[in-house]
C-alpha positions in Angstrom: -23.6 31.6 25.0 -23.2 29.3 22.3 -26.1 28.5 19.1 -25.7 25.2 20.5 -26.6 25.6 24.3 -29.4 28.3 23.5 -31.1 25.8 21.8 -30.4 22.8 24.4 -31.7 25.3 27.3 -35.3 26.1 25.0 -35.7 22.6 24.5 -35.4 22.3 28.2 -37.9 24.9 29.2 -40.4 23.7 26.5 -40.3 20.6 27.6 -41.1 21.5 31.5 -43.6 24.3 30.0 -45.8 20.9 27.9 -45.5 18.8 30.8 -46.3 21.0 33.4 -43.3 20.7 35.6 -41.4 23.7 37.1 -37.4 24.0 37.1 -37.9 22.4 41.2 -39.7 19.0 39.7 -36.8 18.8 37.1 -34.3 19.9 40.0 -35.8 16.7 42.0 -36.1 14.3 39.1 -32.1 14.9 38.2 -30.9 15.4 41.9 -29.0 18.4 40.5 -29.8 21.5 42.5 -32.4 24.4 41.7 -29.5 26.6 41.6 -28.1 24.2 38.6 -31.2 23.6 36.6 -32.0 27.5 36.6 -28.7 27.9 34.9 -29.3 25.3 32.5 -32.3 26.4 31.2 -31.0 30.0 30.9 -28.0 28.6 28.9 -25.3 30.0 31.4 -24.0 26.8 33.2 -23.2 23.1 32.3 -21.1 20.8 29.7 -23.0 19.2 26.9 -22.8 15.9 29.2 -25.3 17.4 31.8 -27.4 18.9 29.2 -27.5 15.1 28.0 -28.0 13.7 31.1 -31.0 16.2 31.9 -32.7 15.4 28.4 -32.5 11.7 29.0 -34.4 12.5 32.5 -36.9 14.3 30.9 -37.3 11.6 27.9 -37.8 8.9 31.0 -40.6 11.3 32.4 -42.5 11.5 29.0 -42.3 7.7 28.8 -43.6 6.8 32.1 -46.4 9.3 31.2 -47.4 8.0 28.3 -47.1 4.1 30.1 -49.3 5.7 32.5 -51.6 7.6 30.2 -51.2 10.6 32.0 -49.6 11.9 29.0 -50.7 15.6 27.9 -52.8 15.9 31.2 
């Protein structure tokens, strides 16, 4: 695995781990399969353009949160 993806993939799972969701809510909110995210997060699978792609999902999660105030809930 590369410096680069290990450190894309922990971003990942702190992100689900602070805002509660499992690798199934992130699986839904990107349409890419369990199968897929579990990879992802584990640093084993994916170009840097899905790793971007699954960052600006979870950036668009965090702002609707914070629109909503359910933010840190």
């Amino acid at each position: 695995m590369s410096v680069i993806r290990d450190q894309l993939a922990a971003a990942i799972m702190e992100t689900l781990d602070a805002d509660g969701l499992s690798q199934a809510d992130l699986a839904r909110k990107t349409g890419l399969s369990a199968k897929h995210i579990n990879h992802l997060v584990h640093g084993s699978a994916g170009s840097f353009g899905v790793y971007e792609y699954v960052a600006f999902v979870l950036g668009r999660h965090w702002t609707v949160a914070l629109e909503s105030g359910e933010a840190g809930k």
